[in-house]
Each structure stands twice: as structure tokens, then as C-alpha cells.
Backbone as ProteinMPNN parsed JSONL, in Angstrom:
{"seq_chain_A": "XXXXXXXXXXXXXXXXXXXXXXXXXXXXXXXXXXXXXXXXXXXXXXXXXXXXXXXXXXXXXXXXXXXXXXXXXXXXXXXXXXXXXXXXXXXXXXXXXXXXXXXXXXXXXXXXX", "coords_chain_A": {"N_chain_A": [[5.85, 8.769, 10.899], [4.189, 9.542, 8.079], [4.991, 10.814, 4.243], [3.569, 11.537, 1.694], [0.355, 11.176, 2.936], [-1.889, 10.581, 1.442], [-2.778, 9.623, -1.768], [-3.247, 9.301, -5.389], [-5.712, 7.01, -7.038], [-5.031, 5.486, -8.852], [-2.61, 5.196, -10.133], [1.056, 4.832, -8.961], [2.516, 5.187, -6.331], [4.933, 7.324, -4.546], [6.245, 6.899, -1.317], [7.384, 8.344, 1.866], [8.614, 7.335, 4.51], [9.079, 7.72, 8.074], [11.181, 7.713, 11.048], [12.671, 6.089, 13.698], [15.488, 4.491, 14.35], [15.44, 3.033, 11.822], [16.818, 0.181, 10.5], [18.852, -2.142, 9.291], [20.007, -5.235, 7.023], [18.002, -5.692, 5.347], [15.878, -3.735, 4.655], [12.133, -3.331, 4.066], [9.053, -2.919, 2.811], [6.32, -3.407, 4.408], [3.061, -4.074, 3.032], [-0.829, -3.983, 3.296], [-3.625, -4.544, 2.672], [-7.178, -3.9, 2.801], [-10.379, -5.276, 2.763], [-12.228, -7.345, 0.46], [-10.062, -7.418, -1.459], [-8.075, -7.295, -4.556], [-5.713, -7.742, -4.491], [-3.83, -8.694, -1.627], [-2.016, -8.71, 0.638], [1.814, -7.586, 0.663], [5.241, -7.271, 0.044], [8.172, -5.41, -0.58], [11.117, -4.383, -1.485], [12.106, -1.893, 0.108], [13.94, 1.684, -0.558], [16.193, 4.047, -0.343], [16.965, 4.559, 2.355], [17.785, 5.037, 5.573], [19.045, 5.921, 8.801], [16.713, 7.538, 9.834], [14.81, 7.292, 8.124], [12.635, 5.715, 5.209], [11.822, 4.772, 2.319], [9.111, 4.027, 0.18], [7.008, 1.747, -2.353], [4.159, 2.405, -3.444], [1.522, 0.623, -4.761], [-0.857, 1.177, -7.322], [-4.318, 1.843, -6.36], [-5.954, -1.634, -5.431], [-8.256, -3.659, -6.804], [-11.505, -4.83, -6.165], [-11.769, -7.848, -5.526], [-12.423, -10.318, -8.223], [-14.364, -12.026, -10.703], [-14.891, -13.869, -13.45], [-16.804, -12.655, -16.264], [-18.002, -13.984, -18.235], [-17.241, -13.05, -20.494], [-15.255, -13.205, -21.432], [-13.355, -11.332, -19.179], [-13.583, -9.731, -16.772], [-15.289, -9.167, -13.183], [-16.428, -7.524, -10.834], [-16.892, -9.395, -7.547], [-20.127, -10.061, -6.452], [-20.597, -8.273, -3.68], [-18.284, -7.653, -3.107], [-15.465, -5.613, -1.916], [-13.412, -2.845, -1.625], [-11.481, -1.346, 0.277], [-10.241, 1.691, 0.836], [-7.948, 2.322, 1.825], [-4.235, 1.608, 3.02], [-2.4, -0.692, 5.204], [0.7, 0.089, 6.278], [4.018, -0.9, 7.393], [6.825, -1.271, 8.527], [9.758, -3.518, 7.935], [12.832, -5.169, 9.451], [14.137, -6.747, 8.285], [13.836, -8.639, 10.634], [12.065, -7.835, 12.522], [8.561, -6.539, 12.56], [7.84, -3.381, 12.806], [6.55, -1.97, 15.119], [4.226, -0.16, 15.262], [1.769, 0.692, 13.261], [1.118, 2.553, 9.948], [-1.279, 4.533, 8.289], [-2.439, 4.585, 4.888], [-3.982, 7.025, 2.757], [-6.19, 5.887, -0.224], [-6.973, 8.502, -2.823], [-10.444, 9.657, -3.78], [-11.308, 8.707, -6.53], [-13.05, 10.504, -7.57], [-12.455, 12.876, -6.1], [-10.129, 13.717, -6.945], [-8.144, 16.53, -8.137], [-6.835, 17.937, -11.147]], "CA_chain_A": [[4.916, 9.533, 10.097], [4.174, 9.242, 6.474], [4.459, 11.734, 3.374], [2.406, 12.075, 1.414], [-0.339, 10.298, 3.524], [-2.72, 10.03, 0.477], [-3.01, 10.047, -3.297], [-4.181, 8.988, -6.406], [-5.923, 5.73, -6.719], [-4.705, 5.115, -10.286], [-1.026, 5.591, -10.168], [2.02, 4.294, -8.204], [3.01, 6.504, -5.296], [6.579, 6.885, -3.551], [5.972, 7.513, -0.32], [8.531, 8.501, 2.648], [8.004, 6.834, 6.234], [9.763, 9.151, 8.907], [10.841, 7.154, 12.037], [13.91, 6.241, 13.91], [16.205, 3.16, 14.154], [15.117, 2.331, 10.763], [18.201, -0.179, 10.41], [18.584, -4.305, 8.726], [20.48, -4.989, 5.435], [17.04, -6.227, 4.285], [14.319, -3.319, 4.846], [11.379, -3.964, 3.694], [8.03, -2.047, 3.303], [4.97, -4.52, 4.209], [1.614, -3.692, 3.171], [-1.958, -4.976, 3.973], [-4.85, -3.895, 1.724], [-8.615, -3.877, 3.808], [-11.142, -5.412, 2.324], [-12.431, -8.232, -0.252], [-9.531, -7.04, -2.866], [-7.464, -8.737, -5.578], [-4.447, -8.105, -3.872], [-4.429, -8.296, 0.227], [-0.869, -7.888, 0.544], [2.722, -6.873, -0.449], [5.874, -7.103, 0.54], [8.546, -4.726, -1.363], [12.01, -3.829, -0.745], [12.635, -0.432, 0.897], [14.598, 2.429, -1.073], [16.909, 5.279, 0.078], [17.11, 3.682, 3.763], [18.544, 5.914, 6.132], [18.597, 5.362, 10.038], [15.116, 8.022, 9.998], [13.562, 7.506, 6.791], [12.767, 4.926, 4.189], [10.688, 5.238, 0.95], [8.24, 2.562, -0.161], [6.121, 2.334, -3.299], [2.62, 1.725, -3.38], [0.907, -0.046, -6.321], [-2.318, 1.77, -7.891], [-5.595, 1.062, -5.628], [-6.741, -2.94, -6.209], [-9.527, -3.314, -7.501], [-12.443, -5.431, -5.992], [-12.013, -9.481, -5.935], [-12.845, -10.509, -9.359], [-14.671, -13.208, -10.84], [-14.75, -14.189, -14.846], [-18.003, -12.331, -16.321], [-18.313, -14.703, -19.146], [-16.878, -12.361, -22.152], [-13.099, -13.022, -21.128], [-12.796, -10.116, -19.048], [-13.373, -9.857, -15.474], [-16.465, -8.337, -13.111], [-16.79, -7.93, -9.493], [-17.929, -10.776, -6.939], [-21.039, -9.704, -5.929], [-20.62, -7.679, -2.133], [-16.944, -7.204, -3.074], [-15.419, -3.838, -1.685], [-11.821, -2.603, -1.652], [-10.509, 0.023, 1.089], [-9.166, 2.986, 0.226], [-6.571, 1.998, 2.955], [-3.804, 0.394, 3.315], [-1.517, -0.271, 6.211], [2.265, 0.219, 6.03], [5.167, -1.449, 8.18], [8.464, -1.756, 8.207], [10.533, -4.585, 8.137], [14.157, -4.641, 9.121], [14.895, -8.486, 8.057], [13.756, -9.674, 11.828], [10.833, -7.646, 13.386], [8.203, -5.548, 11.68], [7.61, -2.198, 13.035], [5.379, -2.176, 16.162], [3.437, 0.983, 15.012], [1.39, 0.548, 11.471], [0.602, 3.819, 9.439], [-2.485, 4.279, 6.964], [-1.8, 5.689, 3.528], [-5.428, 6.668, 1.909], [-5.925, 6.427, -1.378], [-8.342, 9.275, -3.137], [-11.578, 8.777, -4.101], [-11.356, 9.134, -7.821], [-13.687, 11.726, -8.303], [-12.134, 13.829, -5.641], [-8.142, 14.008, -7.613], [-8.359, 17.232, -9.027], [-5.943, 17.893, -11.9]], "C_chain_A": [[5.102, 9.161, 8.635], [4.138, 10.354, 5.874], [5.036, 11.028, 2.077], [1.647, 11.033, 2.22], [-1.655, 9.615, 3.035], [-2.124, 10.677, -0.445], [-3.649, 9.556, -4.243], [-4.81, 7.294, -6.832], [-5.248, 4.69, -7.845], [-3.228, 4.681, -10.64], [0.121, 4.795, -8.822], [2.406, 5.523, -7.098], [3.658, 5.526, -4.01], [6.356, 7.565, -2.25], [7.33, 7.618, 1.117], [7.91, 8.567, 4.421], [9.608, 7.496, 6.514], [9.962, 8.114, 10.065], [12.118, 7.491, 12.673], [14.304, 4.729, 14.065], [15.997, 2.389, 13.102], [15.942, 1.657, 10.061], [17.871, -1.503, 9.943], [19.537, -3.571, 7.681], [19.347, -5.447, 4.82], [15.786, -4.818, 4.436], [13.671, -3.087, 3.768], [10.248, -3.3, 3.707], [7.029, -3.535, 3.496], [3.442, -3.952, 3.92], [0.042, -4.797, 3.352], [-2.749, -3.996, 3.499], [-6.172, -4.359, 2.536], [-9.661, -4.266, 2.364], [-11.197, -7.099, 1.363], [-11.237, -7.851, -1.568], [-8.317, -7.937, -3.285], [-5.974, -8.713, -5.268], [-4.332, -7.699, -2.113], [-2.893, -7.807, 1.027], [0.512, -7.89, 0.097], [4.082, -6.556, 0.197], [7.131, -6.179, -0.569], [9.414, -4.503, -0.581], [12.274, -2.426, -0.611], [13.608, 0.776, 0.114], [15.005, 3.504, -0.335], [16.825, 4.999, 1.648], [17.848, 4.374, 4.238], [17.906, 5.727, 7.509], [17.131, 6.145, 10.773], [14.269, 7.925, 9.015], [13.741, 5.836, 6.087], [11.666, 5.182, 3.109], [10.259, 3.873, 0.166], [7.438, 2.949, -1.606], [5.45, 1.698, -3.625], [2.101, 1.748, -4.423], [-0.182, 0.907, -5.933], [-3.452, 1.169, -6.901], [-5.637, -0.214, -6.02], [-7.577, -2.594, -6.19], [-9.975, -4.658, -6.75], [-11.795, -7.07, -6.568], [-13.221, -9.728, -7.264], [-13.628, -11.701, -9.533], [-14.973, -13.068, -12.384], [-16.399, -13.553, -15.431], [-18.282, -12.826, -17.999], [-18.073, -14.237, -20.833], [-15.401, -12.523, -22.046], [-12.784, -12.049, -20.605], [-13.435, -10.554, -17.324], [-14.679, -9.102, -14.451], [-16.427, -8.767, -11.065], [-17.378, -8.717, -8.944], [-18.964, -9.44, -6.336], [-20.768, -9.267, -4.501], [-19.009, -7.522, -1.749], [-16.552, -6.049, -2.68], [-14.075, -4.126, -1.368], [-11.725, -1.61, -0.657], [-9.996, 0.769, 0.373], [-8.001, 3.488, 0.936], [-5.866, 1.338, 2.953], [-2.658, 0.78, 4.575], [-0.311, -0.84, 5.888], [2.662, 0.017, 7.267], [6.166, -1.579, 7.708], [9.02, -2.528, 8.69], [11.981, -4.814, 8.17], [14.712, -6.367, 9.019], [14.268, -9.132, 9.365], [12.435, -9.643, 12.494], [10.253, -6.879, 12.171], [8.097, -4.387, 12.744], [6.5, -2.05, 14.217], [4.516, -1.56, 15.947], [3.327, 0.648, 13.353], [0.954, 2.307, 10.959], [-0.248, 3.484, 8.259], [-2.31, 5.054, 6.164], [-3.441, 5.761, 3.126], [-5.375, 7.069, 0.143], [-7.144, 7.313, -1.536], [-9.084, 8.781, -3.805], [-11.356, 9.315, -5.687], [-12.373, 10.599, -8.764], [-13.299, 13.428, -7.177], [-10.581, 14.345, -6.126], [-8.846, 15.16, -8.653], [-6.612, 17.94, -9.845], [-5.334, 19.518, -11.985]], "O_chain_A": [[6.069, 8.561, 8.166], [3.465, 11.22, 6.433], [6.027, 10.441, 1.642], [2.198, 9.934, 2.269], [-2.32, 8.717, 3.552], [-1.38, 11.658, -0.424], [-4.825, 9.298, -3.985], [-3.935, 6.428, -6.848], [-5.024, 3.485, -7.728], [-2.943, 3.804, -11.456], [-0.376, 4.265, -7.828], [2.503, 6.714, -7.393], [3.511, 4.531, -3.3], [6.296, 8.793, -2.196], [8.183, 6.73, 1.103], [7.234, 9.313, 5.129], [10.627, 7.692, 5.853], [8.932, 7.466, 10.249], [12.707, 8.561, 12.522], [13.464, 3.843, 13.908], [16.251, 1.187, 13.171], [16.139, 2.114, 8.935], [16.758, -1.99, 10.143], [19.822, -2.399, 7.434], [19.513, -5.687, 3.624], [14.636, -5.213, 4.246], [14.175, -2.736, 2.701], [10.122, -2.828, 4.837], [7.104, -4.52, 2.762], [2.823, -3.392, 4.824], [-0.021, -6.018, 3.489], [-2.655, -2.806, 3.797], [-6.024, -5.504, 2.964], [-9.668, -3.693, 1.275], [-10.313, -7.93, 1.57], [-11.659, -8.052, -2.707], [-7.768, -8.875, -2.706], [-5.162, -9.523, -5.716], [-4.685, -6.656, -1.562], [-2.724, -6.839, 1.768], [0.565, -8.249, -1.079], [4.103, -5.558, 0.917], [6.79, -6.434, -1.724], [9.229, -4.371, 0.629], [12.791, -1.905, -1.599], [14.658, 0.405, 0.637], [14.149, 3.991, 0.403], [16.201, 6.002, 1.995], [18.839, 4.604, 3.544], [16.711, 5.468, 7.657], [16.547, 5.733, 11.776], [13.132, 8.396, 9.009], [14.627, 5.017, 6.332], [10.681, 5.884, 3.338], [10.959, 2.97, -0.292], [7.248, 4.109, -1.97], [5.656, 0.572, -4.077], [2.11, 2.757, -5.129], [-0.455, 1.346, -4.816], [-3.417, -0.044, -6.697], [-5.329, -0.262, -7.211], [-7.975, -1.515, -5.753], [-9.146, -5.558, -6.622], [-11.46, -7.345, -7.72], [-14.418, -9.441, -7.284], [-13.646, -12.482, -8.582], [-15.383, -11.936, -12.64], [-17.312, -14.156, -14.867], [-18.724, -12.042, -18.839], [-18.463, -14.731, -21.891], [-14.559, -11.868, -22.66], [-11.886, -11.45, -21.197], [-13.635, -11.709, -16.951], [-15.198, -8.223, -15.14], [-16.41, -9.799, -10.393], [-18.444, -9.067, -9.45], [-18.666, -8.312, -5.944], [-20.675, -10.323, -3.877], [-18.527, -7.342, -0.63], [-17.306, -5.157, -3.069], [-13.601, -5.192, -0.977], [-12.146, -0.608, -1.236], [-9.345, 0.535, -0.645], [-7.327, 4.511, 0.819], [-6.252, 0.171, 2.892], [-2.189, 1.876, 4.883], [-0.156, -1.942, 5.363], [2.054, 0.485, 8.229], [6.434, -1.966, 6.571], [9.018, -2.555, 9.921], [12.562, -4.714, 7.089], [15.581, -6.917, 9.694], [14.133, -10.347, 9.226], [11.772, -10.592, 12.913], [10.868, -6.578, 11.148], [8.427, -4.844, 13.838], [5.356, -2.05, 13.761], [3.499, -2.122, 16.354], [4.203, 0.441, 12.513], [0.504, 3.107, 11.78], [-0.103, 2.552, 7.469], [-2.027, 6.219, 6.443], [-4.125, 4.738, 3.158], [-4.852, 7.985, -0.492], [-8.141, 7.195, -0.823], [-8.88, 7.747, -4.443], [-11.245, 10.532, -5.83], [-12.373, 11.223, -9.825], [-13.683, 14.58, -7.375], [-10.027, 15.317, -5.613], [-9.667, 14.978, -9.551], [-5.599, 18.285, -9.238], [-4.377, 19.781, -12.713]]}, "name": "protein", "num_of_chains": 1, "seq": "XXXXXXXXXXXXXXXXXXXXXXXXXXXXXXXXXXXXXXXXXXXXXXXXXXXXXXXXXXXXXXXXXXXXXXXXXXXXXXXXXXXXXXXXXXXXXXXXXXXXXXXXXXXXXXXXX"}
């Protein structure tokens, strides 16, 4: 299981996968971003590692595959789209995790402060 299983699209969020035999000297969170986006995925080492838990930390939403919009700055490819999903695994140095979990991020106009 995952907590928190969403959050903010903007921000970094530490999240805490729940399992069992969660064991290696290397673990590892893996992620995999859905969609046309500017980062697809992400490998990161694992924090506070304990044989039921580990805690991963997920970069800010990507943003849409880019392309140069002629002022020096950057502009969506045309039919680009990002997920507001990504899927999490764990990696103990050898296998990944047979079971993936989906973190969602929020939709920006639904984070209320």
C-alpha cells in the first residue's frame, strides 16, 4: 500500500510504501510517468528501509514534452499530455517488486490550501 496515495502536483512528496520482505543493500524506488512527458522515468534510492516499509520521493508533476517556442523558453508539442499518474516499484538491487502502485497527483485546481 501507499501513503499518501496522492498530492500536490507542484511540490515534492515523501511518500511511504507498506509491504513485506522489503530487503537488498541497494533499495530503490522506480518510477514510470504515463504519457507524452518530459520525464518518463526515475530511478531514486529508497530512505528509512525497514523489512515493511520504505519511503520514496516523488518529483513535482512533469510537465508535457516540450519543444523550443522560438522566444528561448519552451511550449508544448502539439497533442502532448502528461498523466497525473505515476507507477511506483521497488527495487531490492535484483528484482523489482511484482505488484506496481499508482500515486495520483492533484489536479491543480482541486489542492485546496
Amino acid at each position: 500500500s501507499l501513503s499518501p496515495s496522492h498530492g500536490p502536483p507542484d511540490a515534492q512528496t515523501t511518500v511511504t510504501v507498506m509491504g513485506k520482505n522489503i530487503v537488498g543493500s541497494h533499495v530503490t524506488c522506480a518510477l514510470r510517468f504515463f504519457g507524452m512527458c518530459d520525464l518518463n522515468k526515475k530511478w531514486d534510492g529508497a530512505i528509512d528501509v525497514t523489512p515493511t516499509s520504505a519511503k520514496c520521493i516523488l518529483p513535482p508533476r512533469p510537465k508535457p514534452v516540450g519543444q523550443p517556442d522560438g522566444h528561448g523558453g519552451f511550449k508544448p508539442v502539439p497533442g502532448a499530455a502528461c498523466s497525473g499518474d505515476v507507477q511506483l516499484q521497488i527495487y531490492n538491487g535484483e528484482v523489482l517488486s511484482p505488484d506496481s502502485i499508482l500515486y495520483h497527483y492533484d489536479d491543480a485546481t482541486q489542492v485546496v490550501v
